[in-house]
N, C-alpha and C positions, 0 to 999 in steps of 0.2 A: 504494500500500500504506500504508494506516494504522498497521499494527503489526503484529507475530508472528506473530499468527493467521493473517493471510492468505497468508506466509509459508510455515508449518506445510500452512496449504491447499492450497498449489501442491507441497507436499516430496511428501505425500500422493498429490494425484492422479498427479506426473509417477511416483512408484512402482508405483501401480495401472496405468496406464499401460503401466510396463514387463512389470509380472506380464500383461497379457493379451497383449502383442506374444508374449511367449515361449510361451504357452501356444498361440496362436494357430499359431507353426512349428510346434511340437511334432504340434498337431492336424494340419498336414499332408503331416508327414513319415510321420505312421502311415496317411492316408489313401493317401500315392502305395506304400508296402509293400505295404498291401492291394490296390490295385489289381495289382501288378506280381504276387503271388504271385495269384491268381486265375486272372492270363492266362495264370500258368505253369501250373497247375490244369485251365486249359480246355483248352490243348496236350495234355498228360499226358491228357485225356478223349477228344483226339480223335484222339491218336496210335493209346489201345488203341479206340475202336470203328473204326478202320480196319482193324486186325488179327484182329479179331470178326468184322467185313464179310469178307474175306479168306477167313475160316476157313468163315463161313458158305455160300458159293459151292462147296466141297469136292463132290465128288459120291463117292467112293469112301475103306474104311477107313484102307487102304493109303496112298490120295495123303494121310492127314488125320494116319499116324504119320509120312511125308515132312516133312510140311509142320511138324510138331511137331519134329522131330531137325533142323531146321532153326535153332532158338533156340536160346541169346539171341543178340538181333539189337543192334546200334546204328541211331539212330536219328535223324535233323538236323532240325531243323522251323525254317525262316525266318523269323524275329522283324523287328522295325522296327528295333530295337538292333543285328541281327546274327545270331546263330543259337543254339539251346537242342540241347543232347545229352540223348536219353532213352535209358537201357537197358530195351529190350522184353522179357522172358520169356515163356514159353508152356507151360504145365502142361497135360497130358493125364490123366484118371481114369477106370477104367470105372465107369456104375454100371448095369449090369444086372440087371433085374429078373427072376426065377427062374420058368422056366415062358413066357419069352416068345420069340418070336423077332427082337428088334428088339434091337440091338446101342445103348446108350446110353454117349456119352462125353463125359463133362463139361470145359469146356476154359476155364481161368482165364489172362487175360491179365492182365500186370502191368508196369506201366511205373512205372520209377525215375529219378530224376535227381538229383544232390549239390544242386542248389537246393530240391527239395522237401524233404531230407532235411536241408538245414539251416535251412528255414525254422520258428520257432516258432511263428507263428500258423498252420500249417498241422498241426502236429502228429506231424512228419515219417512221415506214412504215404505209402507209395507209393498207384498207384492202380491199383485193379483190376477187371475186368469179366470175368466169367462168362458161358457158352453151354452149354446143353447140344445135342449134337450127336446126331442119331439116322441109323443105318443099318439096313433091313431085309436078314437073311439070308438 
């Protein structure tokens, strides 16, 4: 070192340095969040098309108000971690159309869990999937 300046040089880069070390965790602590709410995301997606599948197998009105007065359900799905708890619900609606004889029931599944609901890049919405279900009279 000849003088201050190069001094100054070194004060410089070992700061810049530090500003990209931290910047660099920060980037991946928000990348493994993302990841983990996702997987809890894809769960929650394929807890309710199990319960769609389910619903959709029905063959009578009857077995389909049964299988409704049945919810809400708890629900365990096996993680690599350990295990995730979803609360299932299961909403039934007529919508019949006037003049017909084809009995329509529209059936909203909805699956919740406190990790979706406190997660904020998910926007704590539960997650739901729709069927509509037809019986002929």
């Amino acid at each position: 070192m000849n003088d201050f300046s190069d001094l100054i040089m070194l004060m410089g880069a070992m700061i810049l340095f530090s500003l990209l070390t931290i910047q660099t965790s920060r980037l991946f602590l928000v990348n493994n969040q993302t990841q983990i709410d996702e997987e809890i995301k894809h769960y929650a997606i394929s807890v309710a098309q199990d319960h769609v599948d389910r619903a959709r197998w029905i063959k009578g009105e009857s077995s389909l108000n049964n299988y409704v007065s049945s919810y809400p359900k708890q629900v365990s799905v096996s993680t690599d971690d350990g295990s995730t708890e979803f609360t299932v619900s299961l909403d039934s609606k007529d919508i019949n159309i006037p003049g017909s004889n084809v009995t329509n029931k529209q059936l909203t599944v909805t699956v919740r869990s406190n990790f979706l609901e406190q997660s904020e890049s998910m926007n704590s919405k539960p997650v739901e999937l729709q069927l509509i279900k037809s019986f002929a009279n």
